[in-house]
N, C-alpha and C positions, 0 to 999 in steps of 0.2 A: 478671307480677309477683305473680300473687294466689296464685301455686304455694307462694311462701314463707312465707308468713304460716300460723304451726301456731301455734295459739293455747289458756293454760290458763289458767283464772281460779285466783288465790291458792295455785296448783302443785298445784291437789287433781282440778280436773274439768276434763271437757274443756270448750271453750267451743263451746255450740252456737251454732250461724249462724241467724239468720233468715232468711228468704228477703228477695232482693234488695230486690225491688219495695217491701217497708214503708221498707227505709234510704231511699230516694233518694226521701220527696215531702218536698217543701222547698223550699230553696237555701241553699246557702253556698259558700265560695270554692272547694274542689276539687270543686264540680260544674258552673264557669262556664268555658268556653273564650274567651280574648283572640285575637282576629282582626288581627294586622298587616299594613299594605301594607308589603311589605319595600323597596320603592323611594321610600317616604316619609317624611322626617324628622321632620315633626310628629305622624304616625301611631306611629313608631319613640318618642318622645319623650313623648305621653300615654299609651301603653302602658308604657314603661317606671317610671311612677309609679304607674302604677292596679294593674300586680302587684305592687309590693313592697306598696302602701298595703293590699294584701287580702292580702296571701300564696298569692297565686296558685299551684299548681303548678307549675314548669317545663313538664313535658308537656302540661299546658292552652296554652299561650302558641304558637300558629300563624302563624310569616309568609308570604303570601302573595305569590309575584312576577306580574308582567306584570297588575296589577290596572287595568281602565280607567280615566285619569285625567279623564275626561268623568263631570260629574252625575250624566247621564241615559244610561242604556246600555238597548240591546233586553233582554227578558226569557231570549233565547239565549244570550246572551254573559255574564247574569247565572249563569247555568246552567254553562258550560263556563267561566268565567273566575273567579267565586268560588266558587259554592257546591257542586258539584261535588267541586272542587278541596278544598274544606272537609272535606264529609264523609268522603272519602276519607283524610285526615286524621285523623281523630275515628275512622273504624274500625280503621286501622294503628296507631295509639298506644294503642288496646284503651281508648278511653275511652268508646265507644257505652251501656255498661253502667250507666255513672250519670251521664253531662255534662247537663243542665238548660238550661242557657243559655249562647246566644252573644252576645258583647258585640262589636263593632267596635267599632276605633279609628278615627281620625279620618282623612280622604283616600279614603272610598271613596265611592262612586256612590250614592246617596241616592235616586232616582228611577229606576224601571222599565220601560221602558214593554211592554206584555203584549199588543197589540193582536192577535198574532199566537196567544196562546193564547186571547184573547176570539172570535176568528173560530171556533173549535170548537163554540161554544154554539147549539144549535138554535133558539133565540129569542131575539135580542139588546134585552138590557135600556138602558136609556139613561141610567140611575144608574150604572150599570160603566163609568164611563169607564177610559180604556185604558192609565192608568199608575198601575204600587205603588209601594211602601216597601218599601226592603232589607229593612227588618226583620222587615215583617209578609209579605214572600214568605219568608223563611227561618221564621218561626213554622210559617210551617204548608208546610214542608219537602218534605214525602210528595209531596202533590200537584202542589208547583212542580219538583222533580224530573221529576213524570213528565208535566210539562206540561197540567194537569188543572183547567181554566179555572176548577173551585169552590172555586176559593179567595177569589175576588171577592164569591160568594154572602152575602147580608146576612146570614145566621146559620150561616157555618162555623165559628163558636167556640166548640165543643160546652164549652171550657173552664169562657169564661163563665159569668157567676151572674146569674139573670134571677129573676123573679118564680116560686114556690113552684112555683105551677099548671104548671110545667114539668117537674117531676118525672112528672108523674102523664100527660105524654104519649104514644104510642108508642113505644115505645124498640130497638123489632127491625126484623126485616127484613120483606121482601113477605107471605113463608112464613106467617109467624105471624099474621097482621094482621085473618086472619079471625076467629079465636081472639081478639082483642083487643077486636074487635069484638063479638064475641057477648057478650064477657064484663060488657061495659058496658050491652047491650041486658039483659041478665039481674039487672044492679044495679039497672037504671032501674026493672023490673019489679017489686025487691024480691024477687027469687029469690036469695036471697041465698047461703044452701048450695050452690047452683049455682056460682055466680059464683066463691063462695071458691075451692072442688075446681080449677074449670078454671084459677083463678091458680094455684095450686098443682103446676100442669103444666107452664104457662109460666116458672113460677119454675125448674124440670129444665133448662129450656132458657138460663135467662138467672139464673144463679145471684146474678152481683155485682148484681143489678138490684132494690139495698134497698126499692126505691118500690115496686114489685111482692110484697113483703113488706109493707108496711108496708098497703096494699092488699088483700090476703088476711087480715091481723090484721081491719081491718076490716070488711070483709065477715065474716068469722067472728062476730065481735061481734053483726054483726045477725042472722046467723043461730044466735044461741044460742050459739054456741059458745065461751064463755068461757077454755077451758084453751085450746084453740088459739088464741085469738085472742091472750092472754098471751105464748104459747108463738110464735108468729110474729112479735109484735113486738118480744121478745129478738133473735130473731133478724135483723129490720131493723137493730135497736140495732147487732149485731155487726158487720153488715154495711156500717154505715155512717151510718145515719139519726143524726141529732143533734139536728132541731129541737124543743125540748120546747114553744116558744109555740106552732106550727103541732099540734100534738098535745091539748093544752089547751083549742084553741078546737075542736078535734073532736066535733061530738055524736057520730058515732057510737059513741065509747068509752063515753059517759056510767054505761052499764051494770057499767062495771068500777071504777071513778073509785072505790070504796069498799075497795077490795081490796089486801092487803097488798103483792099480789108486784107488782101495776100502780104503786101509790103507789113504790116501789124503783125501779122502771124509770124514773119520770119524773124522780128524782133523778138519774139516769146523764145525764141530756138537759143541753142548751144553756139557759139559761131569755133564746133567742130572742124575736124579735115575729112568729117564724112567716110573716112577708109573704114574704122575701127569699131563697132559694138561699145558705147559712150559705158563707161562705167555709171555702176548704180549699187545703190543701197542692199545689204542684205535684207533676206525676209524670210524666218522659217515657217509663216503661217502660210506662204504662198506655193503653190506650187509654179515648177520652173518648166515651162515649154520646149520641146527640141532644138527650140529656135531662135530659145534664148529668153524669151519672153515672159515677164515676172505676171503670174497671171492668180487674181484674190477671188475672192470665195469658192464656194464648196466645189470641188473636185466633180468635171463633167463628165463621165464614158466617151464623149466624139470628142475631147480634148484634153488626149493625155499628158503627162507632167511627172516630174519628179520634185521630192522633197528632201532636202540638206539640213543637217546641224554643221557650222563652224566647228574645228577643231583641234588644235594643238598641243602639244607636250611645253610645258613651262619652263621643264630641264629634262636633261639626263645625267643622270651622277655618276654611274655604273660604269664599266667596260671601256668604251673609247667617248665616255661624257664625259664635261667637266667637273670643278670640283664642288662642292654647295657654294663654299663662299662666290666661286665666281659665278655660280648661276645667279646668285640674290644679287650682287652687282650688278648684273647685266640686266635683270627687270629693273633695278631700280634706277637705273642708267634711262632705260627705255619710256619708264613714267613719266619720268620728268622731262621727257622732250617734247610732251604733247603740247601741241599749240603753237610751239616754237617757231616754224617757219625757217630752218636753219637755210644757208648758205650754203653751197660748195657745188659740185658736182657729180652727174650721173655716168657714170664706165660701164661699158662694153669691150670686154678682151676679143681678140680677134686672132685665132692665130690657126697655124694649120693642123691643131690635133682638132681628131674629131669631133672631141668632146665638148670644142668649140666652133667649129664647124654647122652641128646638128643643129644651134639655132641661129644661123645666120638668117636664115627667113622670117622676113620682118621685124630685123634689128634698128633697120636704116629708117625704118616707117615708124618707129617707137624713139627713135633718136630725131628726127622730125618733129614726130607730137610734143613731145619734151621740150623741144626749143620752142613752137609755138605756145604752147604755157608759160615763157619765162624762163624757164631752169637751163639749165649749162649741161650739157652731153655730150659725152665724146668717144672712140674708140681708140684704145690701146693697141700696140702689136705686142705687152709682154704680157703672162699670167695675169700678173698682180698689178696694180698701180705703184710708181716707184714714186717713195721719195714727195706725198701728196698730203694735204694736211685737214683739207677739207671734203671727205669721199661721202654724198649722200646714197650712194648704193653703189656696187661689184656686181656684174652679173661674168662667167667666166669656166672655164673649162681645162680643169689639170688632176689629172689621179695624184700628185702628191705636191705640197707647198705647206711655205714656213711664212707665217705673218710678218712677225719680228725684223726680219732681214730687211722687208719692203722701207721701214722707218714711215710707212704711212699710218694715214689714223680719221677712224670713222667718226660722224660727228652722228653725235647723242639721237636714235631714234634711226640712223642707216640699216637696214637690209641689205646681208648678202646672200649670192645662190650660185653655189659650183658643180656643174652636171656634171659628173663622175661616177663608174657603177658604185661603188659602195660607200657612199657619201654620209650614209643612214644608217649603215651596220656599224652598230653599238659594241659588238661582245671583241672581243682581242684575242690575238691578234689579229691587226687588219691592215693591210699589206696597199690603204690607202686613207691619205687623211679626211677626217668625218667632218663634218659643220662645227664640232663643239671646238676647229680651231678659230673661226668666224666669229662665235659666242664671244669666248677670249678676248678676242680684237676688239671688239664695244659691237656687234654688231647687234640689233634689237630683236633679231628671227632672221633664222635660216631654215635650210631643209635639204634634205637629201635621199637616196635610195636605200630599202631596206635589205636589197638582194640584185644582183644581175638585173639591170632591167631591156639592155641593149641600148643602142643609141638611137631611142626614141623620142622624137619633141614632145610627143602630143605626154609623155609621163613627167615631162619637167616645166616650168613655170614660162610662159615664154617672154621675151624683149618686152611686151606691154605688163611684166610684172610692176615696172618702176614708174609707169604712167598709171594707172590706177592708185599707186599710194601716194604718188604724188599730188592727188587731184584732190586727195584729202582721206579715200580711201582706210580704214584698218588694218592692222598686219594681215588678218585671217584674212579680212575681204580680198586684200591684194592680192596676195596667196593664191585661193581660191578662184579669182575671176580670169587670171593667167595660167590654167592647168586644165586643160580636156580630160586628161584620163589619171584622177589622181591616187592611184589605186597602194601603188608602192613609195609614194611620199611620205617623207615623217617631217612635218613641220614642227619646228623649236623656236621658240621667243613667247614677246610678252602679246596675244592677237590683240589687246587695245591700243598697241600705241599708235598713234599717228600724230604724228609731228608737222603735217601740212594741213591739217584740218582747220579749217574754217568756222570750225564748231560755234555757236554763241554760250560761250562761258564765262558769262555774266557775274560778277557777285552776288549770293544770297547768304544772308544772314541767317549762321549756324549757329548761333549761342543755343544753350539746354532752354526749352518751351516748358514752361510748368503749368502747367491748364488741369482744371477741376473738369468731373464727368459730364461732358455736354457743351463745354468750354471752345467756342472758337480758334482755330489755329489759325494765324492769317500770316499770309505769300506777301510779298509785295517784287516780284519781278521786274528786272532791270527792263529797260522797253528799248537799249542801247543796242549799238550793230549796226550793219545794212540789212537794208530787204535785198533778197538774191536777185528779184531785180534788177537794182540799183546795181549791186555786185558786178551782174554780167555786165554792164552798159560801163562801165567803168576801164579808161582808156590803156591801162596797163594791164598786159599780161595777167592770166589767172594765176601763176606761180607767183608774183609779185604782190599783188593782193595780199596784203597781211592784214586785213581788217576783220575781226569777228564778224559774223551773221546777225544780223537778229533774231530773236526769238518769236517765232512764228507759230509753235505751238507748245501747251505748256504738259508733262506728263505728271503723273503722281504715282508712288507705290506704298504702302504702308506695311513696313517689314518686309518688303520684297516681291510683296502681292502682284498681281495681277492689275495690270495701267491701265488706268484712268486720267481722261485729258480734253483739253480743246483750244479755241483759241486764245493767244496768252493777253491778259489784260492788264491794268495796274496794278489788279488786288485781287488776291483770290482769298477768299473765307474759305476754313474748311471746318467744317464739323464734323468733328469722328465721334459720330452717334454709332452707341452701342460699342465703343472702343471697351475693352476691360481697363482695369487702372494699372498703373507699373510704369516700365520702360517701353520706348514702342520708336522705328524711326522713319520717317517719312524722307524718299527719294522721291526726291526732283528733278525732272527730265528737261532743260531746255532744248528744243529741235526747231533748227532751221527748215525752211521750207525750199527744200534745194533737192537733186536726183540723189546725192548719195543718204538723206536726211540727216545731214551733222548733228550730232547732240553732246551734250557733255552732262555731267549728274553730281548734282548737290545732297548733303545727305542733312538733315534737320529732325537731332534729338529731340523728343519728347518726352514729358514724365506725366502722366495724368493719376489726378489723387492723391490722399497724404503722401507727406514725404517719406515718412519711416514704414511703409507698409510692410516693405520687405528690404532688409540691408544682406550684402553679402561682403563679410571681413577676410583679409587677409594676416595670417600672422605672419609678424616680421624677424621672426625664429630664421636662421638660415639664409637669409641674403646676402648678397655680395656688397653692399653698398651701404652708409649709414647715412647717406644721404638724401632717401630717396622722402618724397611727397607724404604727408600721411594719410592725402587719399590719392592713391594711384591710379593715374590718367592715362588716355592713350599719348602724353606728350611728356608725363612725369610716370613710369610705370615703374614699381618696385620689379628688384633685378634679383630673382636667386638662380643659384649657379647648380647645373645638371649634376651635378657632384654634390651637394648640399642633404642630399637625402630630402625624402618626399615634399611636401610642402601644403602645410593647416591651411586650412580652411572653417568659416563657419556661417551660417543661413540663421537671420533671426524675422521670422515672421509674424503677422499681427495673430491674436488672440486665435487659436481654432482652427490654424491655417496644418493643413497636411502634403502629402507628397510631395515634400524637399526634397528642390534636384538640383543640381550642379552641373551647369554646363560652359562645353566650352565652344563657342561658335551655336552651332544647332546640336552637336554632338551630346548626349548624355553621357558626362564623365562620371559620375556618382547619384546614388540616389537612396534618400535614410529609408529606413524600415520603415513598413505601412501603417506603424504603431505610434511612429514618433509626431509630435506635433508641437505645434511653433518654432522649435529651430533644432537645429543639426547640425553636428561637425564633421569634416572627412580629411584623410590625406589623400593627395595626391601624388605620384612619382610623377619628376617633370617629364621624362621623356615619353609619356603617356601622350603629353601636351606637343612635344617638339618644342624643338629651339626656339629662341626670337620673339617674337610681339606675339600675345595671348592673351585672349579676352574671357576673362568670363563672367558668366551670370548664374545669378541662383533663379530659382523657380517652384511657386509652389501653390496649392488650391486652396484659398481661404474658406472661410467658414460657409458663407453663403455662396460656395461650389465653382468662384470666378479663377482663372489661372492669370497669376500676377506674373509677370519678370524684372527683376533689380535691373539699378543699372549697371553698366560693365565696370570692374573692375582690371585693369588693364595689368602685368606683369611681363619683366623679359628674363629668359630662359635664359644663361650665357651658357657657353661648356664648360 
């Protein structure tokens, strides 16, 4: 699809592209893939709320058949029967290029067991016990694909944000290490002109490796060298450094501290507390360094990395999950708090089981950062918070607890997370309560253990889980940047929401576009917000901050394709030359130019060509309701009831037009015989569909061989 999109800003210049890798670190909805059991009604059924409630792509939305309907499946069968089955998916529908995260719906297998890739490990550890998380084996993708036991390793999550001093450790390969080495024995020596030069070599080799810049600025510094030392720590700047606290507390700069072009630089920086690895934007095109370091283009041999997809379960319904209905309240609790900026407070339980205990390390330096942003933090001495009306996150530690009792209550978009061994374990009895009591409570995503895992930190989210999504952060990203070794983690909620996001979520004008073939589609983005600039220099706290961003860069997808973007202006023309005629919908990406890329996503119908080229009717045989629209919208959608028996359908296409198909999302629900032409009828059983909001479209080849798509026809399932 990316063929078509020939794009001119305000019909004057061409619009240049930026390169891919800057569009896609983030998340927002056309970069999350919905994972269905297609054999499962409740999986059919939370999926069907959780894409219209995001606006999901069609082409993101995956059903899955023959998926095991056991818990606990071997790590081979997780291999050949989902994720496999997944990716191949994700590379046929050409979404490899920007998809971020996978989200499951509800009825899939929760528990792993790996025993059989832990037997590969030359020295068996006794922390690695032998069963994951769907979620966190599809995070880290690469390696469960190829069967590659490090993924249990306490620090495969190069993602992660740990403590400072992790920048500055080795970040290459065998090759270089000598050279690393030297370069540190020649610091220690105070050979300082030494040391710079040979950073300066290693940075040839390992260009995205801003730490290694920032490194050679100072060692320059102490070796005299003033202009370069300037002159390289622009260029860490560029490259990616942001912490202006860790900078600050620097002696080695001391020497420059007076100078105009240093003083400029330190205004570009974060005014950090320098302790903590600055949260940042996801990016699955990039590979992630050991050291932390988000590093783009092509993958080098002397500078290894690893590669992540985002990952999360939507719900669980089954065993010790909740029930549908309260899963789909709890996403749609979670949608709706994006942007919001809510009020209340951040807890830390404090007490002497060990469960809370294990991470007291760095709860006080995470309850610090938090106040320095603005927001309100505090430590409890009970489980739970008593008697509290405004909770923006729990973090907390008890194998058994009852919500209800507390009389507190989470505000729309709160994360909670209770270290307990079997937090995760789904199947019942289980002799401790799981997350899905959190879920219940309003909370937007939790997570827990899918088996024994000991009281390990590096396996659970740590104290900086609530400073990452507070900064504006994604559920997934939060998640994700607070867990070293997230091997037996099952993360649950909705991974878009973020409710302190700073996003520029501008107004754009969604009304249906009707444009003939060759016909301009024209943008006119809001130009409203701050510059992140502006943003930082702004005398109130960043938690305080409740001003949208501006829109700094603009994206485009058409049906879900593959982004295309640049810098955003008043008008962007777009010609979708070579577009076919039909339905067709173009996402709109506004992105901030900020470390985490805030974005938010507009979705702008299309219809190109006659109007009647292709209709897809509903009959109104069988509904619930006798009052619904007579044409049913995604806001007026005819209601019939699972119980109603199947549900007509019929496709009227233009003269000549063949293979009439029926779909619902990207799915082929029916499709008429090779014989028939111009229109067709079918039933459908609803719960083929699942419950709730359902969209679908007809589709079929006209005469002159084009594939047309109607527009949606919208319907809700009741039971």
């Amino acid at each position: 699809m990316a063929r078509y999109l020939v794009s001119a800003i305000a019909g004057v210049v061409a619009w240049a592209c930026f390169p891919l890798t800057l569009a896609i670190a983030g998340l927002t909805a056309s970069e999350v893939v919905v994972v269905v059991n297609g054999d499962s009604l409740d999986s059919r059924t939370i999926a069907n709320h959780y894409v219209k409630l995001r606006s999901i792509p069609d082409v993101n939305v995956i059903v899955l058949g023959d998926v095991p309907s056991s818990e606990t499946i071997t790590v081979d069968e997780f291999r050949e029967k989902i994720l496999k089955p997944l990716l191949n998916q994700i590379n046929q529908r050409g979404l490899a290029s920007h998809v971020q995260c996978i989200a499951y719906s509800a009825d899939f297998p929760t528990a792993i067991q790996i025993d059989k890739d832990l037997a590969k490990l030359k020295e068996k550890l006794e922390i690695l016990t032998p069963i994951g998380s769907i979620t966190s084996l599809t995070y880290t993708y690469e390696l469960t694909a190829a069967g590659n036991p490090s993924y249990a390793m306490p620090e495969i999550n190069f993602y992660s944000r740990q403590s400072m001093k992790r920048y500055f450790t080795y970040p290459g390969s065998a090759e270089s290490e000598e050279q690393w080495i030297s370069i540190q024995k020649l610091s220690s020596r105070r050979r300082h002109n030494e040391a710079y030069k040979q950073l300066l070599e290693l940075i040839k080799k390992m260009p995205n490796q801003y730490p290694l810049r920032y490194l050679a600025a100072a060692e320059a510094c102490l070796a005299l060298e003033p202009e370069a030392s300037v002159q390289l720590l622009e260029s860490a700047i560029q490259a990616g450094w942001s912490s202006g606290g860790y900078l600050k507390s620097d002696d080695r700069f001391k020497k420059l501290r007076d100078r105009d072009d240093f003083q400029l630089l330190e205004i570009l920086l974060d005014n950090d507390s320098g302790k903590w690895q600055p949260t940042i934007g996801f990016n699955n095109r990039a590979q992630w360094a050991p050291n932390g370091v988000r590093m783009l283009g092509p993958a080098r041999p002397d500078h290894p990395g690893s590669r992540y997809l985002l990952s999360v379960m939507l719900a669980v319904t089954r065993g010790g999950g909740t029930t549908v209905k309260q899963a789909i309240d709890a996403l749609t609790r979670a949608a709706q708090a994006d942007f919001t900026h809510p009020d209340g407070t951040f807890y830390y339980s404090d007490t002497t089981d060990v469960r809370s205990e294990t991470r007291k390390p760095f709860r006080d330096e995470a309850i610090a950062e938090l106040k320095r942003l603005g927001f309100k933090a505090e430590i409890i001495k009970t489980p739970l918070p008593m008697r509290t009306k405004s909770i923006l996150g729990i973090q907390f530690g008890t194998p058994k607890f009852s919500w209800l009792p507390t009389a507190s209550q989470m505000v729309p978009g709160a994360i909670a997370d209770n270290l307990t061994s079997y937090g995760g374990v789904m199947t019942t009895p289980n002799s401790q309560t799981t997350f899905s009591e959190l879920i219940r409570a309003g909370a937007a995503g939790s997570c827990g253990t899918v088996t024994e895992p000991f009281a390990l930190a590096f396996k659970f989210p740590s104290p900086f889980l609530y400073v990452h999504y507070a900064q504006g952060a994604s559920l997934a990203e939060a998640f994700y940047q607070s867990v070293n070794g997230p091997y037996q983690l099952l993360i649950v909620g909705d991974p878009l929401c973020q409710p302190f996001s700073s996003a520029p979520n501008h107004p754009i004008d969604t009304s249906l576009r009707q444009l003939q073939p060759g016909e301009t589609l024209s943008i006119a983005p809001s130009l409203a917000g701050v510059k992140y600039g502006d943003w930082l220099a702004m005398p109130k706290p960043a938690g305080q901050r409740k001003t949208a961003l501006a829109t700094s860069r603009l994206v485009l997808q058409l049906d879900g394709s593959s982004p295309q973007g640049g810098a955003v202006q008043p008008k962007v023309n777009l010609a979708l030359k070579d577009v076919p005629p039909g339905y067709h919908e173009v996402q709109v990406l506004q992105i901030a130019d900020a470390p985490l890329n805030q974005r938010s996503m507009t979705t702008i119908p299309v219809w190109i060509g006659p109007a009647n080229s292709i209709q897809l009717s509903v009959d109104t045989t069988g509904t619930s309701s006798s009052t619904e629209s007579a044409t049913p919208t995604q806001d007026q959608p005819k209601r019939f009831s699972n119980k109603s028996g199947p549900i007509s359908v019929s496709i009227k296409a233009s003269e000549g037009s063949t293979e009439l198909t029926l779909l619902h999302r990207a799915e082929t629900v029916a499709q008429a015989d090779p014989t028939a032409k111009n229109s067709a009828s079918f039933t459908v059983a609803p719960e083929k569909l699942g419950l709730g909001p359902v969209r679908l479209q007809a589709r079929a080849k006209t005469a002159d061989g084009v594939t047309i798509t109607s527009q949606p026809v919208w319907i809700e399932v009741t039971p």
